[in-house]
Structures are given as structure tokens and as C-alpha cells.
C-alpha positions as CSV (number, residue, x, y, z in Angstrom):
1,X,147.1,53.7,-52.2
2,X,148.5,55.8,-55.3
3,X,148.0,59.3,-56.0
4,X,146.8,58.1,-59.9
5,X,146.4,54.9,-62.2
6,X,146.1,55.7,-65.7
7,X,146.2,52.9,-68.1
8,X,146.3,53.5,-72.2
9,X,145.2,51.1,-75.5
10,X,146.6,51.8,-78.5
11,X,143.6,51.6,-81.6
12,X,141.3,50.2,-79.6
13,X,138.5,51.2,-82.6
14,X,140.7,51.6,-85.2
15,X,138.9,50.3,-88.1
16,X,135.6,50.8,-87.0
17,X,133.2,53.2,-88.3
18,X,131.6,55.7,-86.1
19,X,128.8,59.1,-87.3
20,X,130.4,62.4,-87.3
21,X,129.6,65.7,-88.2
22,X,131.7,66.5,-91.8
23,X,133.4,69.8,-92.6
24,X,133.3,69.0,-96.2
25,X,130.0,67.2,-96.6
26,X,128.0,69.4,-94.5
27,X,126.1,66.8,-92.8
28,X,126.7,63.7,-90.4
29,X,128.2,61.0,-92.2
30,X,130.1,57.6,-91.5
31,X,134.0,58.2,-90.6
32,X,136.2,55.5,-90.5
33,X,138.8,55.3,-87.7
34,X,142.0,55.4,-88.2
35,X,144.0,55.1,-85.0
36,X,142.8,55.4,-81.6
37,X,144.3,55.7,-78.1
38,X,142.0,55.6,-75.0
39,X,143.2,56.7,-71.4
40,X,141.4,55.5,-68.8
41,X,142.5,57.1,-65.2
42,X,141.9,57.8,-61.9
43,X,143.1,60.3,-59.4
44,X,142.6,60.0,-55.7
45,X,142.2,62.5,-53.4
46,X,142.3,61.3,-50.1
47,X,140.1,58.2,-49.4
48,X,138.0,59.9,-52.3
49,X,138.7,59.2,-56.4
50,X,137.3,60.5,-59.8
51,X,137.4,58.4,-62.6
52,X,137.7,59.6,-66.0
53,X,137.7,57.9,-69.8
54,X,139.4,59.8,-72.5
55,X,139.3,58.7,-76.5
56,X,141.2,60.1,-79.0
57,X,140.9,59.1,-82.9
58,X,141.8,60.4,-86.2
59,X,139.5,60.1,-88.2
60,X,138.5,60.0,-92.0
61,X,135.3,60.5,-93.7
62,X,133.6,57.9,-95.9
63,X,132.3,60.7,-98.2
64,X,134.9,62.8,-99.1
65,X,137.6,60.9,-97.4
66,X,138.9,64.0,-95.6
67,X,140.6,63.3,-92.4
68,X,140.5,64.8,-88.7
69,X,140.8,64.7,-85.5
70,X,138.1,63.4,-83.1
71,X,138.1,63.3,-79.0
72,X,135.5,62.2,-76.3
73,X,135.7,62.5,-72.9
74,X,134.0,61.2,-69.6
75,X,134.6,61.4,-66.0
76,X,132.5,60.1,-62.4
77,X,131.9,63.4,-61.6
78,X,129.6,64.4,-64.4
79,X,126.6,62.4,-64.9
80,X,122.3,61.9,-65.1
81,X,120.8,59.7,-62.4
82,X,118.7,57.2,-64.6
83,X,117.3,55.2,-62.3
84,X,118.1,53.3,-58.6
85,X,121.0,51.1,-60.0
86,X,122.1,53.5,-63.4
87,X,123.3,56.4,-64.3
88,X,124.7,57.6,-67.6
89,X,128.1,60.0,-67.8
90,X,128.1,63.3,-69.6
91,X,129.9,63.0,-72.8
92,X,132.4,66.0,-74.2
93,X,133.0,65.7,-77.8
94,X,135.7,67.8,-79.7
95,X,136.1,68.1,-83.9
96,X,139.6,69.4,-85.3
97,X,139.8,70.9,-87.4
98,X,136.8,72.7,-86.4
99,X,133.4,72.1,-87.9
100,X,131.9,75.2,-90.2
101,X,128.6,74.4,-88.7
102,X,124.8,72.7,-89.7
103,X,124.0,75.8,-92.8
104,X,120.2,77.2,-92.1
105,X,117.4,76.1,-94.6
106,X,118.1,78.0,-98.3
107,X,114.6,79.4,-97.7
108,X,114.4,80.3,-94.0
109,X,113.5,83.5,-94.7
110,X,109.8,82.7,-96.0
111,X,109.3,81.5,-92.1
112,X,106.7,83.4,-90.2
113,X,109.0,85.9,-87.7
114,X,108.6,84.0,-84.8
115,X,109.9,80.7,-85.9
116,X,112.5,82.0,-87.9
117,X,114.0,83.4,-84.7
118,X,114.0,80.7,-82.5
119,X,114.9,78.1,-85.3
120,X,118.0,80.5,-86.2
121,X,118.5,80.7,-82.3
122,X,118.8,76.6,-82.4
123,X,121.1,76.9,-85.1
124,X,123.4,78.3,-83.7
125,X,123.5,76.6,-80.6
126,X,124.2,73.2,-82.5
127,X,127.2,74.7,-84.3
128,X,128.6,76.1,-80.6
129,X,128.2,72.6,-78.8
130,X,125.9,73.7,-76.6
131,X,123.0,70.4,-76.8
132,X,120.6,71.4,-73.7
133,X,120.0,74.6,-75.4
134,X,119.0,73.0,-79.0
135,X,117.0,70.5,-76.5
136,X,115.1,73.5,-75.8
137,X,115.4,75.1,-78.9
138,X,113.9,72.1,-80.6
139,X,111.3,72.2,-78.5
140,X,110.5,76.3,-79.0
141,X,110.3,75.2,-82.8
142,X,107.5,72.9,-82.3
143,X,105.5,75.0,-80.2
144,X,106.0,78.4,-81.8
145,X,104.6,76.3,-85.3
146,X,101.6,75.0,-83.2
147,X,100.9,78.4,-81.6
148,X,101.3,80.1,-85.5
149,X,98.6,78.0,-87.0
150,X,96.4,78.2,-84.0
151,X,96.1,74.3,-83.2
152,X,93.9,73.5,-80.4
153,X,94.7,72.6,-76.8
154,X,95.7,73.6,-73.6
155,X,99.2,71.6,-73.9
156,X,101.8,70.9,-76.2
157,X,100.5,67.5,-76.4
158,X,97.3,68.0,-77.3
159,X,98.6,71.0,-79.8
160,X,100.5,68.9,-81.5
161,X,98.0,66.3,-82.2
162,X,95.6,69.3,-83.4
163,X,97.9,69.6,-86.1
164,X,97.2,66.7,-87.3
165,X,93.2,67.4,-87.0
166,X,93.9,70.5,-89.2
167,X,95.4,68.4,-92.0
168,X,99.0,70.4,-91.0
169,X,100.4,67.1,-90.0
170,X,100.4,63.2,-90.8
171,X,99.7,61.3,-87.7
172,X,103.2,59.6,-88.1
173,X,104.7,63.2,-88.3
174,X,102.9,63.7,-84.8
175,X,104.3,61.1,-83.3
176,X,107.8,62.1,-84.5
177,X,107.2,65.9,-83.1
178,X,106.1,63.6,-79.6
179,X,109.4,62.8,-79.6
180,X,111.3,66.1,-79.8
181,X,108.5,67.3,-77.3
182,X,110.2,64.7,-74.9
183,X,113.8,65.4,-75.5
184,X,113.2,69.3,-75.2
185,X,111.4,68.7,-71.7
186,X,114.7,66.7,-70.6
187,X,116.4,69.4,-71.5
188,X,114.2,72.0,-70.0
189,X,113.6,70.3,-67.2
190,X,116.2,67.8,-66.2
191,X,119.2,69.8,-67.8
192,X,119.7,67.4,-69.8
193,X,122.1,66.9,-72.9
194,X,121.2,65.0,-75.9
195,X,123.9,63.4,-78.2
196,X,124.9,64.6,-81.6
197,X,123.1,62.0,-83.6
198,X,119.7,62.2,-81.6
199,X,120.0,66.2,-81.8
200,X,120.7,66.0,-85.7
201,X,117.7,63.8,-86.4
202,X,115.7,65.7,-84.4
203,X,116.7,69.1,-86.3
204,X,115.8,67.4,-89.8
205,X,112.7,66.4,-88.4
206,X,111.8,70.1,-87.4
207,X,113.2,71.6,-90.7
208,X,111.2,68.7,-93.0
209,X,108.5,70.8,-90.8
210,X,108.9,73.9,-91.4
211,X,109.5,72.7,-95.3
212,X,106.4,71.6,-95.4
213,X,104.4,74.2,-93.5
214,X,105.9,76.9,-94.7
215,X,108.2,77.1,-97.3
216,X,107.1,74.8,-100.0
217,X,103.1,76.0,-99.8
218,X,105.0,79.3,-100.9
219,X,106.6,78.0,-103.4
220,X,103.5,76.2,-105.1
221,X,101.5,79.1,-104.9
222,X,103.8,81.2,-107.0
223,X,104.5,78.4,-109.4
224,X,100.9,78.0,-109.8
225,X,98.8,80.9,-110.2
């Protein structure tokens, strides 16, 4: 039995277009791939093996047609249960040159004290790669808003859809903030890490929130009095 396999294929994705967080841009945009390589391997130890899946793609952006350097990796040892015949693998995902980060909200600083420290908190926890903890922080967001304007209930769930009772939220909005409920719980709870994408949408959902909530009632009242 060999020690390791490793096999390699050369632009495997070249020439397809994946999402990725832009330096330039400032926001998630479509990247073409250049080139590719992906590694798949596996080392044995024993009677025992891992299994790991490497990619590696240089990338350029659609935008502003900047280029860089993009890798992904997975191995057998790192991974959710899902159910009796699934499971899904942990995903590590690198940017060169390194991203500058998701920039705060221009106005964060007419949110109440509370929120403004845990959705500062949650920013910075999305531009360090660390995707349990904006889970949770997504989650604290929603929450620390429903606690603020006193919406009714003795749960999240039914806090949220007080929101909505109190005219502070649309009922599709409340179904949206569902959602991020849900994915900060996997995280809470299950320790569990949500992709880029799912954690970007999320954040614009939470910050067209807190727009809406907070900042832009502020801004009508002193445009209109």
C-alpha cells in the first residue's frame, strides 16, 4: 500500500467564473479564472488514510479586472455530520494579495451603543476569516435590535415577528432575519461555519437593517424639521 497518492489537473476551472471578495471593488464580485491546478492526495498512516483536496487559481476580477491569487482547501478529517449517509467538509479559503476588508456602514455611529458594538464586533470577524464568530455575530445583531425597540416575546422567534407588529419590519424582512436567526444558531450551537457568500448576504441584510431602523429615520428628521 503506498505511503501517499497525489494526483494534479492543470486549469481544471480555468475560464469559469466564480464570487470573490474584491480588494479594489470593496464588495463580492464575479472573478474570472484564469489558471487552476487542483491536488487531490492522500496519505496513509498505517491501515488508516486522510484525504485531502487542494485548489489553486489566479484569478481576475470582472469589475476592475485586477488579478490575484485564490486557494481552497479540504481534507477527511475536517467535516459537519449532515445526516446518516452525508456529511459536508470544512472549506479553508485564502485571498493574496490580502483583502482590506468589508468597510463599516458610513453612518454607524448614529447606532444605538449596543448594536454598534456587536455589529463592529462582526465586522471584524469577517475581515479575519473567522465565519462561526460572524454566525454568532449576525445573530447578536438581530437580537440586540429586537431587544432595543422592545419587541414582544419570550424568544427570538417571536421577537422578531413583533417587529413586524410594531411596523419596524416588513413581513418579508422577518422572514429574511428568520434566516440569519438559523445560521447564527448553527453557529452557536453546532460550531458551525458558513461560507463567504451566505455570510455576505446575510451582513447586507443586517446592515439594510440597521439602515432602516436607525440611520435613515435620523437622517429624515433633520432634513425635515
Amino acid at each position: 500500500m503506498p505511503k501517499n497518492a497525489v494526483s494534479r489537473e492543470i486549469n481544471k476551472t480555468a475560464d469559469t467564473v466564480i464570487d470573490v471578495q474584491c480588494g479594489e471593488c470593496k464588495r463580492s464580485t464575479k472573478h474570472l479564472v484564469l489558471a487552476s491546478v487542483n491536488i487531490d492526495g492522500e496519505d496513509w498512516f498505517g491501515e488508516n488514510s486522510v484525504q485531502y483536496w487542494s485548489e489553486y487559481q489566479v484569478i481576475m476580477c470582472q469589475g476592475c479586472e485586477i488579478t490575484g491569487f485564490r486557494s481552497s482547501s479540504r481534507n477527511s478529517e475536517d467535516w459537519d455530520f449532515i445526516d446518516h449517509e452525508n456529511v459536508e467538509y470544512n472549506e479553508t479559503l485564502n485571498l493574496y494579495p490580502a483583502r482590506d476588508g468589508r468597510s463599516s456602514l458610513k453612518d454607524a455611529y448614529l447606532l444605538p451603543g449596543n448594536v454598534q458594538r456587536i455589529y463592529d464586533e462582526t465586522i471584524k470577524a469577517i475581515n479575519n476569516n473567522q465565519p462561526v464568530l460572524v454566525g454568532i455575530g449576525l445573530r447578536a445583531i438581530v437580537e440586540t435590535v429586537c431587544k432595543d425597540k422592545s419587541s414582544p416575546g419570550s424568544n427570538l422567534v417571536q421577537r422578531i415577528d413583533g417587529l413586524v407588529s410594531q411596523g419596524v419590519l416588513s413581513p418579508e424582512g422577518s422572514k429574511i432575519l428568520h434566516r440569519i436567526r438559523t445560521l447564527g444558531n448553527d453557529a452557536a450551537h453546532e460550531v458551525k461555519p458558513h461560507n463567504e457568500d451566505q455570510l455576505g448576504v446575510a451582513l447586507d441584510v443586517c446592515e439594510h437593517l440597521l439602515q432602516d431602523v436607525y440611520v435613515l429615520p435620523q437622517h429624515a428628521a433633520r432634513a425635515f424639521t
